[in-house]
PyMOL Python script that loads the backbone (N, CA, C, O; Angstrom):
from pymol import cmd

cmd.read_pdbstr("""\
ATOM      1  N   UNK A   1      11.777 -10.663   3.634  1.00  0.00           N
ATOM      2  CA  UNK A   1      10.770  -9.776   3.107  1.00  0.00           C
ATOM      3  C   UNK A   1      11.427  -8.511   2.546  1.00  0.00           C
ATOM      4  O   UNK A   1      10.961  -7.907   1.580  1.00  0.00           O
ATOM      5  N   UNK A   2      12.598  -8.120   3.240  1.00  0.00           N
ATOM      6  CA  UNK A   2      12.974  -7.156   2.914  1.00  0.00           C
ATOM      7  C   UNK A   2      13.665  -7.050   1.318  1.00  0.00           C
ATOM      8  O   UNK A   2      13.460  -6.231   0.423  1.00  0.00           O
ATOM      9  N   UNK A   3      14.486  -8.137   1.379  1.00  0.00           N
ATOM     10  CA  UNK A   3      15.066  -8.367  -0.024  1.00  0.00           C
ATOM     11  C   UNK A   3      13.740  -8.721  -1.389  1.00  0.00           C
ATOM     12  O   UNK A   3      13.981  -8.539  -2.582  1.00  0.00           O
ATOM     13  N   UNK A   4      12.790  -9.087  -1.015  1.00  0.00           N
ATOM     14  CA  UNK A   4      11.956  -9.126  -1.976  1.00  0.00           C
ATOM     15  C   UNK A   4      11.431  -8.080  -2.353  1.00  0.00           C
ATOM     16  O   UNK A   4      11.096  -7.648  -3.456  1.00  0.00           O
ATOM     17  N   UNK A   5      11.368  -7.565  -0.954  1.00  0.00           N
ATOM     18  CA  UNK A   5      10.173  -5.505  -1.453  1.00  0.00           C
ATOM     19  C   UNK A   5      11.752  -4.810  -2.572  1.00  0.00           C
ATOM     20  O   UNK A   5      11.786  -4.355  -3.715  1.00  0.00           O
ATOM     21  N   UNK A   6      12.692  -5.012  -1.670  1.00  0.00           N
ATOM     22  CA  UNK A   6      13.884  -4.254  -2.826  1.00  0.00           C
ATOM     23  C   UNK A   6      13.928  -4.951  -4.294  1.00  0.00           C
ATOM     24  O   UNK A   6      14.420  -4.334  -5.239  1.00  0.00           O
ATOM     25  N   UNK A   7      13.462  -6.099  -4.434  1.00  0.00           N
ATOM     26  CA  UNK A   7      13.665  -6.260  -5.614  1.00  0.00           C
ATOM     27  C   UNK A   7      12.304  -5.971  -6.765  1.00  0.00           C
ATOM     28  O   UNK A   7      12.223  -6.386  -7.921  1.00  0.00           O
ATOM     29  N   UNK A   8      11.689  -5.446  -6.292  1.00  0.00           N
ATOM     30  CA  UNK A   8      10.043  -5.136  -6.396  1.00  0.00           C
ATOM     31  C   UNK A   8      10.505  -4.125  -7.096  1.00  0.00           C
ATOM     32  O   UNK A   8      10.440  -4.041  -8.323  1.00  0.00           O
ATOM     33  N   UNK A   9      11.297  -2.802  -5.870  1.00  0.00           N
ATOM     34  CA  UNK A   9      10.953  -1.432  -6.022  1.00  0.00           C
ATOM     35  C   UNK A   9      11.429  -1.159  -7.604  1.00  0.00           C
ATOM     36  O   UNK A   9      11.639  -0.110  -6.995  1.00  0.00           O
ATOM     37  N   UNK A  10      11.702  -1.064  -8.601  1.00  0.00           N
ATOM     38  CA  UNK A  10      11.891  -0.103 -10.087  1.00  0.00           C
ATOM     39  C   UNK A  10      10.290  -0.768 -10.274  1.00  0.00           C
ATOM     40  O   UNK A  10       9.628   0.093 -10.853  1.00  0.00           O
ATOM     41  N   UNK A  11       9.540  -1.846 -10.022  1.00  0.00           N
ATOM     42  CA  UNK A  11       8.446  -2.017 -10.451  1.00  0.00           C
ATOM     43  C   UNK A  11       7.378  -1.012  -9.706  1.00  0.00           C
ATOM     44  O   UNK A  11       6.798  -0.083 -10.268  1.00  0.00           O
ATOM     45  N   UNK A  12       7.280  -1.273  -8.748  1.00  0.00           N
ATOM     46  CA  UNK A  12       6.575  -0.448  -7.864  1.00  0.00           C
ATOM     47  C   UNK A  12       6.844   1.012  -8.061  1.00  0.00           C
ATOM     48  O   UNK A  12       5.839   1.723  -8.070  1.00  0.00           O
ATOM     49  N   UNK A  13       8.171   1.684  -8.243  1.00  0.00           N
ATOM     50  CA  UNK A  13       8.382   3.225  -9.072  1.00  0.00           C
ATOM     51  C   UNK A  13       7.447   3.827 -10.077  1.00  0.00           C
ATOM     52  O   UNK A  13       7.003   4.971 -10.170  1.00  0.00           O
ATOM     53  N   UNK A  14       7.234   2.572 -10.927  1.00  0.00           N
ATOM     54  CA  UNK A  14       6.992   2.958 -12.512  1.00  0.00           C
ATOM     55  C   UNK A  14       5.332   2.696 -12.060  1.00  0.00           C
ATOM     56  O   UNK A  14       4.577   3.087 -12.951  1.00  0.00           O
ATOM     57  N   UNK A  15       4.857   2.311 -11.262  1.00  0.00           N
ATOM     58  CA  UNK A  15       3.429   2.621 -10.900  1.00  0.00           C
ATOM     59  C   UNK A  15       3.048   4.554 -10.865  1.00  0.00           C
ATOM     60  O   UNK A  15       3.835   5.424 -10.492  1.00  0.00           O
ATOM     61  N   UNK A  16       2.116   4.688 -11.202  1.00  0.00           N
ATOM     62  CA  UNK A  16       1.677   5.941 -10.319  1.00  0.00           C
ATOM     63  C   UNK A  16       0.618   5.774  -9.187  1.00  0.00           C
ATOM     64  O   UNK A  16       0.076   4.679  -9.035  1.00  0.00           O
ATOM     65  N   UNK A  17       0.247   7.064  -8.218  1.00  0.00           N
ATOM     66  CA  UNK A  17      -0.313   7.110  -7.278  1.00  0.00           C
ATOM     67  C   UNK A  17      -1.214   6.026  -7.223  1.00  0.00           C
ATOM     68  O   UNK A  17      -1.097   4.980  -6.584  1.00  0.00           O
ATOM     69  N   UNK A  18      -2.307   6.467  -8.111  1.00  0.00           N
ATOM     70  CA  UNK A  18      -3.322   5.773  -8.143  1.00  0.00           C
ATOM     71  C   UNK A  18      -3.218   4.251  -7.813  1.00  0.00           C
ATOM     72  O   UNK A  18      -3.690   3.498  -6.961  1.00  0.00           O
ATOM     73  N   UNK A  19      -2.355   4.146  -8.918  1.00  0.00           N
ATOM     74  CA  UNK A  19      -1.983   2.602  -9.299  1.00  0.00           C
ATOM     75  C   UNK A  19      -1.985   1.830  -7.689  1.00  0.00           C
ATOM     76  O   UNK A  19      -2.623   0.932  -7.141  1.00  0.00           O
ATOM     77  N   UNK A  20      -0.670   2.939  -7.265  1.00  0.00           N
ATOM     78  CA  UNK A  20       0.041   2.107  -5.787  1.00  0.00           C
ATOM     79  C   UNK A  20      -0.990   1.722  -5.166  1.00  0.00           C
ATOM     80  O   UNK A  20      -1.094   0.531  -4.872  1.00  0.00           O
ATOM     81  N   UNK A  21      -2.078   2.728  -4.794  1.00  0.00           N
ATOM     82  CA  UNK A  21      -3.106   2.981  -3.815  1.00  0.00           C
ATOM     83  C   UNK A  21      -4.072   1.734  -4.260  1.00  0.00           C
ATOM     84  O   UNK A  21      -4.743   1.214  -3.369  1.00  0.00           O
ATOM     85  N   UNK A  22      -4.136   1.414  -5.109  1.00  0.00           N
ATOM     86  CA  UNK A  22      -5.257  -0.024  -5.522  1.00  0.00           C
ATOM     87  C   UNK A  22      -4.339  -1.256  -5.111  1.00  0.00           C
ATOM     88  O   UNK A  22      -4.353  -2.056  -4.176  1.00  0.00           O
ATOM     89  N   UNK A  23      -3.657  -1.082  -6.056  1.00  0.00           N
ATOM     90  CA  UNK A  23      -2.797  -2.273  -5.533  1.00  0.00           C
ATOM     91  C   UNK A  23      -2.432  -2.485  -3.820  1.00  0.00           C
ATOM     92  O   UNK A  23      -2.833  -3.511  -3.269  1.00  0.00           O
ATOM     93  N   UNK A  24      -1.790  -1.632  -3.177  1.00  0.00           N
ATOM     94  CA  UNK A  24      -2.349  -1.714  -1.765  1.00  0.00           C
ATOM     95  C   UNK A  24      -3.359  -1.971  -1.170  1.00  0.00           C
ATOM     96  O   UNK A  24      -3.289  -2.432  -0.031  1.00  0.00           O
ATOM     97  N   UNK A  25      -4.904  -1.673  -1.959  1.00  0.00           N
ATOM     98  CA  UNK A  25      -6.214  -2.035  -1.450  1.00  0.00           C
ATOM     99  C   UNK A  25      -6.401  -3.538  -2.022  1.00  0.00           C
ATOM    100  O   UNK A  25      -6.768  -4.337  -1.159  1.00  0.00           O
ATOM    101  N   UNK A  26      -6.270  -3.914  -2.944  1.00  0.00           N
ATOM    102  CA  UNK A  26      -6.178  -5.539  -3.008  1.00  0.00           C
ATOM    103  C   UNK A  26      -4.960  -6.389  -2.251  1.00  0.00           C
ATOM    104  O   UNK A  26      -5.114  -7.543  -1.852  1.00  0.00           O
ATOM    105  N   UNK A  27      -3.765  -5.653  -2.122  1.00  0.00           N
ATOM    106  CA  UNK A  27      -3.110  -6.524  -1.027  1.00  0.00           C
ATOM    107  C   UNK A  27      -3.570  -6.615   0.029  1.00  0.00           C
ATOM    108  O   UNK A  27      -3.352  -7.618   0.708  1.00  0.00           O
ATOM    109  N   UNK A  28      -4.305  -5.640   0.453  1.00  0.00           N
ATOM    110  CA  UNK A  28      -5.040  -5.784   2.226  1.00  0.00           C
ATOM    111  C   UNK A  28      -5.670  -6.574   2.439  1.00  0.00           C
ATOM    112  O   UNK A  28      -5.696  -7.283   3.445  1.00  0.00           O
ATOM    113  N   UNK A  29      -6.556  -6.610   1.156  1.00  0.00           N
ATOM    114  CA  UNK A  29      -7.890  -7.182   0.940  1.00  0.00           C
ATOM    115  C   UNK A  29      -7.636  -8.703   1.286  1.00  0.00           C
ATOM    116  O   UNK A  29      -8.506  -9.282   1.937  1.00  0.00           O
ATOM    117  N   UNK A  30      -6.412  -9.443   0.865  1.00  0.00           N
ATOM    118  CA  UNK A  30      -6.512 -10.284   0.272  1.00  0.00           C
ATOM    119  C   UNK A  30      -5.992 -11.428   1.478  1.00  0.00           C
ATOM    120  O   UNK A  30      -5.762 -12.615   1.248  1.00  0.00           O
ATOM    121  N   UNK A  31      -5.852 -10.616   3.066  1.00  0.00           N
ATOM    122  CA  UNK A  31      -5.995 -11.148   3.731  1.00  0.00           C
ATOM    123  C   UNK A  31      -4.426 -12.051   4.566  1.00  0.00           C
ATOM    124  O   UNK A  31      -4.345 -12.423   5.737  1.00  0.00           O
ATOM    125  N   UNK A  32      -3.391 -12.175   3.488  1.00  0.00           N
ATOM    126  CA  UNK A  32      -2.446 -12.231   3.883  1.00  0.00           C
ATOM    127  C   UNK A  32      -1.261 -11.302   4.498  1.00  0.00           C
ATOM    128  O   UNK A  32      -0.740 -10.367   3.890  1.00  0.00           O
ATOM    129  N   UNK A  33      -0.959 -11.691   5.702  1.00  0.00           N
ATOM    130  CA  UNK A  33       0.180 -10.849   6.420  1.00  0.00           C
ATOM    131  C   UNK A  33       1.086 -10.279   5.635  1.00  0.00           C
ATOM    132  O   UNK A  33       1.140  -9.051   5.585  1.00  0.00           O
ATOM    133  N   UNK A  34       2.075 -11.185   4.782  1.00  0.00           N
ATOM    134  CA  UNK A  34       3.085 -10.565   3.929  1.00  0.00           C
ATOM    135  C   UNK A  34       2.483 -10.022   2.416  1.00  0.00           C
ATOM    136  O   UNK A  34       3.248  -9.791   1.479  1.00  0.00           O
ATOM    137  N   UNK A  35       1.426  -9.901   2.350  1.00  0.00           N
ATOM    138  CA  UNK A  35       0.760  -9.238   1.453  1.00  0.00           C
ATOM    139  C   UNK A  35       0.454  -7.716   1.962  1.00  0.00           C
ATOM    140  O   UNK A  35       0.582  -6.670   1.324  1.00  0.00           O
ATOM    141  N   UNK A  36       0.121  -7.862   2.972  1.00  0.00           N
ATOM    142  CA  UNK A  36      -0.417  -6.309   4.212  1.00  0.00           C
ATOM    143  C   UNK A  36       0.775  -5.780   4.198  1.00  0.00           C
ATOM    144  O   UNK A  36       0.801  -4.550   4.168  1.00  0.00           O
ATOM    145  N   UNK A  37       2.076  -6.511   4.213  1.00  0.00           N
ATOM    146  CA  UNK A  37       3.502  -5.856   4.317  1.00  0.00           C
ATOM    147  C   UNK A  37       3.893  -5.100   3.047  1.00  0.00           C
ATOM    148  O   UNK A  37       4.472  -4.016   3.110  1.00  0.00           O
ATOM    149  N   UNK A  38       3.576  -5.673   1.924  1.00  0.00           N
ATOM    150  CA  UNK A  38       4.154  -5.223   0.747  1.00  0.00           C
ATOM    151  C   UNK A  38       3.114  -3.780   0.861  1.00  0.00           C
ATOM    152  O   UNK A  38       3.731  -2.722   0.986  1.00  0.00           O
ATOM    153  N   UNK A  39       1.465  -3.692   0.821  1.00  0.00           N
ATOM    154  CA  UNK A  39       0.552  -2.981   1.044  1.00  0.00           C
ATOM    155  C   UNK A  39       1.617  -1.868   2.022  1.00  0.00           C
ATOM    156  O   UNK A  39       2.367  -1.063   1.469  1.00  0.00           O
ATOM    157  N   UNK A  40       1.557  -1.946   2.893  1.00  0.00           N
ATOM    158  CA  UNK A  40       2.335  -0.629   4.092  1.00  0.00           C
ATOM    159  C   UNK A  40       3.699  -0.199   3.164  1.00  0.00           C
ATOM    160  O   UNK A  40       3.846   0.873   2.579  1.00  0.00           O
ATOM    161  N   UNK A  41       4.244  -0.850   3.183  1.00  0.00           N
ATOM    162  CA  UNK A  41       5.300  -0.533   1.866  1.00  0.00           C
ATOM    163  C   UNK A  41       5.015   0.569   0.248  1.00  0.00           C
ATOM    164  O   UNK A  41       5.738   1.324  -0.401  1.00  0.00           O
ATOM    165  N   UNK A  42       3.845   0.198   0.161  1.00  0.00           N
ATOM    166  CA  UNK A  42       3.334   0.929  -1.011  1.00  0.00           C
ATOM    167  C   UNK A  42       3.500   2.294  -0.928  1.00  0.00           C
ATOM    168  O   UNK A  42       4.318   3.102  -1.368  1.00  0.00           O
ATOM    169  N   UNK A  43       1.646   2.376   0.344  1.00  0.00           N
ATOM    170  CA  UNK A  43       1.525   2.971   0.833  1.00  0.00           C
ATOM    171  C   UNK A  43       2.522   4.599   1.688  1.00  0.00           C
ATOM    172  O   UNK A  43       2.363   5.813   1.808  1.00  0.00           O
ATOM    173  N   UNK A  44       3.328   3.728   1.998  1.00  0.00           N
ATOM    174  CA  UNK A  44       4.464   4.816   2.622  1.00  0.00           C
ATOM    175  C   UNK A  44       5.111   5.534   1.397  1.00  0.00           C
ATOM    176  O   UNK A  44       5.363   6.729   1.551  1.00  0.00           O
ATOM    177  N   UNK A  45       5.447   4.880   0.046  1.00  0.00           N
ATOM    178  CA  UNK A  45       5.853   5.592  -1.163  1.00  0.00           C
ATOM    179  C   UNK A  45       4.602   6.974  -1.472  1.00  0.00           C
ATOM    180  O   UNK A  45       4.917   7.835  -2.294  1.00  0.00           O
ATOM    181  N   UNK A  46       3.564   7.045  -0.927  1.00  0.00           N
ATOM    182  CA  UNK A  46       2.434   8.118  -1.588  1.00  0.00           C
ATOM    183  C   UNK A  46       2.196   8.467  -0.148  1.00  0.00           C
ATOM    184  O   UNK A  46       1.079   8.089   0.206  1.00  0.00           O
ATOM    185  N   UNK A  47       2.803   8.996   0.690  1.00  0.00           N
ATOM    186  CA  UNK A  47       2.070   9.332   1.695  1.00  0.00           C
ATOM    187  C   UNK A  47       1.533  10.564   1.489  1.00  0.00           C
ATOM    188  O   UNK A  47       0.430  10.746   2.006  1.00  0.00           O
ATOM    189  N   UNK A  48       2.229  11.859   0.598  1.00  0.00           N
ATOM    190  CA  UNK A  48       1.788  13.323   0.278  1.00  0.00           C
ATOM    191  C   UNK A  48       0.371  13.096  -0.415  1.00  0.00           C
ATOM    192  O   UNK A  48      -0.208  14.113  -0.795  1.00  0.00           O
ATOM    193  N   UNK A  49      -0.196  11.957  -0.601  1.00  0.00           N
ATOM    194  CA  UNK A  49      -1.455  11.417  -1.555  1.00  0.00           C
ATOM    195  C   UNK A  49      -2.453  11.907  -0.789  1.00  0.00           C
ATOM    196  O   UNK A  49      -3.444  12.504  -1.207  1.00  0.00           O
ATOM    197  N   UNK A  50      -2.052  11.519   0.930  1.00  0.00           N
ATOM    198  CA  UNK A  50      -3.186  11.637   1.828  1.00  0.00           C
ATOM    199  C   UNK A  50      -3.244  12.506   2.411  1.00  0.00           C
ATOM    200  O   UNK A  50      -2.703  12.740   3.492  1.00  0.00           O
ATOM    201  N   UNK A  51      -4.114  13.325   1.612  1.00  0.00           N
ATOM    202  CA  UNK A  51      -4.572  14.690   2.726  1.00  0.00           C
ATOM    203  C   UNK A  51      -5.738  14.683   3.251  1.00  0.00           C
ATOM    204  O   UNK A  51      -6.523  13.744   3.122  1.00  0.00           O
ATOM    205  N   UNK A  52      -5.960  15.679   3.866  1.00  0.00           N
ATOM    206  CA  UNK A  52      -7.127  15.309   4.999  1.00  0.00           C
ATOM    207  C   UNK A  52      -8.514  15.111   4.111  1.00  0.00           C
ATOM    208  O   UNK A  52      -9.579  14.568   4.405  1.00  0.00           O
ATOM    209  N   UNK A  53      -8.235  15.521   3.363  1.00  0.00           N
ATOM    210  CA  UNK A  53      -9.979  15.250   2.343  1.00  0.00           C
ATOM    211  C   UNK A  53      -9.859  13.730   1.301  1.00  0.00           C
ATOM    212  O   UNK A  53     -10.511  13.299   0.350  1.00  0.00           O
ATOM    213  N   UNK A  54      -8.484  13.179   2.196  1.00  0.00           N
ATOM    214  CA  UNK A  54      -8.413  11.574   1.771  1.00  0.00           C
ATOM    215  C   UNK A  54      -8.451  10.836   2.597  1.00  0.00           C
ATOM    216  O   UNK A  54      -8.511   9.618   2.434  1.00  0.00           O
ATOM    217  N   UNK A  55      -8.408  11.803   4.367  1.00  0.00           N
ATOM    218  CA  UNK A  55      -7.979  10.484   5.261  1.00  0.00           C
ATOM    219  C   UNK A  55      -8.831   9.292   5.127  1.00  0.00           C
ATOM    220  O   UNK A  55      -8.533   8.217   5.647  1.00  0.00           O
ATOM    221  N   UNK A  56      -9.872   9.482   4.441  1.00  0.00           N
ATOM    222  CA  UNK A  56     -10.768   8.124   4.882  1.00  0.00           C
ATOM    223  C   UNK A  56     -10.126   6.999   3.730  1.00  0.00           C
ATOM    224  O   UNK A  56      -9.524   5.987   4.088  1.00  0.00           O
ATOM    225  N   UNK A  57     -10.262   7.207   2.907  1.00  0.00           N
ATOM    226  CA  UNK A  57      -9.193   6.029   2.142  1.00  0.00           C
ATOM    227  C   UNK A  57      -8.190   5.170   2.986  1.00  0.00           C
ATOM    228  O   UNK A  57      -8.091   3.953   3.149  1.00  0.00           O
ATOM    229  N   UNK A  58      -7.272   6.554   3.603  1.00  0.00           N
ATOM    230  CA  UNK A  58      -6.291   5.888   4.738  1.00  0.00           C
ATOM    231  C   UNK A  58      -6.907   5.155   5.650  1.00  0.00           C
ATOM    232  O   UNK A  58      -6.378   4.090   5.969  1.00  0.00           O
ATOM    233  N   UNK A  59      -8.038   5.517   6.211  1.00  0.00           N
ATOM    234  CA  UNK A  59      -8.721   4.842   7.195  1.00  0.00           C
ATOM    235  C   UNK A  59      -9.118   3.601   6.692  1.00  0.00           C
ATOM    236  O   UNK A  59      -9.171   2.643   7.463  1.00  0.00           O
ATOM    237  N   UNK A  60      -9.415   3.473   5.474  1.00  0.00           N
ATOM    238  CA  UNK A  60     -10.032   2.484   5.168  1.00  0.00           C
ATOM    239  C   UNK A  60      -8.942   1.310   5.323  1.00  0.00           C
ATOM    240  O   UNK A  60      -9.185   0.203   5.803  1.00  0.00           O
ATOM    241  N   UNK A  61      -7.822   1.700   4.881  1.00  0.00           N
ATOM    242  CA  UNK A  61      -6.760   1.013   4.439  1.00  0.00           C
ATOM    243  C   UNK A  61      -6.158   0.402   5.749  1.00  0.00           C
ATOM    244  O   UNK A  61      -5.957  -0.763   6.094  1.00  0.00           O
ATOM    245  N   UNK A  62      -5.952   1.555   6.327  1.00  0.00           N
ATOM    246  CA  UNK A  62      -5.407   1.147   7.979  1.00  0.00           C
ATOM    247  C   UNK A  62      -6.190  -0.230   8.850  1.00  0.00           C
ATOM    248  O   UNK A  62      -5.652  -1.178   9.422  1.00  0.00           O
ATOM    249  N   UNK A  63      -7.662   0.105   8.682  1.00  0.00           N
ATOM    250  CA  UNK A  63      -8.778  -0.978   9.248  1.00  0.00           C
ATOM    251  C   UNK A  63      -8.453  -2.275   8.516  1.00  0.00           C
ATOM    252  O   UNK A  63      -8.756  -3.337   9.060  1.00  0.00           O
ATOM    253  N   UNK A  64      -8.017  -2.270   7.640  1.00  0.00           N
ATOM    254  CA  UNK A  64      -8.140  -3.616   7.007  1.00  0.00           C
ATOM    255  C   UNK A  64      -7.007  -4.253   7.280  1.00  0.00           C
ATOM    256  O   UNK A  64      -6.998  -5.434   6.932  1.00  0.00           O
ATOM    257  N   UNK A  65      -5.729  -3.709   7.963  1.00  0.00           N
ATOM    258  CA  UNK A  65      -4.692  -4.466   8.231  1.00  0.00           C
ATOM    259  C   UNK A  65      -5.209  -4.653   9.477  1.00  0.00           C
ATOM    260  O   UNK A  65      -4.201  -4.420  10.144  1.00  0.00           O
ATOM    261  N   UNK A  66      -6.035  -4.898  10.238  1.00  0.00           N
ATOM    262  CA  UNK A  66      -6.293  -5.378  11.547  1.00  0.00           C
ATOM    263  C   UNK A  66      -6.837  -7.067  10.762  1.00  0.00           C
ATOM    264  O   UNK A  66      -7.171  -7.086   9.578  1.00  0.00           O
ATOM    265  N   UNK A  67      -6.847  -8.324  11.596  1.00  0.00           N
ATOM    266  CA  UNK A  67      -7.538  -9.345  11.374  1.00  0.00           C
ATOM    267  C   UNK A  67      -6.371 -10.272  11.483  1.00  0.00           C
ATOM    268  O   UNK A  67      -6.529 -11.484  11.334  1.00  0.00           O
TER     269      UNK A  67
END
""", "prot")
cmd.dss("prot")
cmd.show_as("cartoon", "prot")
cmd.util.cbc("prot")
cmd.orient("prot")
């Protein structure tokens, strides 16, 4: 997994915030484990994204890797 997220990252760079943050919400979504992985991966690239008048996004995001 690891060698795949590294070969990802110049793609995943050239995203912006936004971008990451959707794309993380359809990887969650979508129900697969190593999909939720790439998702936490994103995620950790925008963490300055989430401020407290975003935590719920985070929340949202966090809940959905449970299942």
């Amino acid at each position: 997994m690891k060698r795949f997220l590294a070969s990802l990252k110049p793609e995943f760079a050239d995203l912006h915030t936004e971008q990451k943050i959707e794309l993380a919400t359809r990887l969650i979504a979508s129900g697969y484990g190593e999909q939720k992985s790439v998702a936490i991966a994103l995620v950790e690239k925008v963490q300055e994204h989430f401020t407290p008048e975003r935590f719920g996004k985070l929340e949202d995001l966090v809940s959905g890797l449970h299942g």
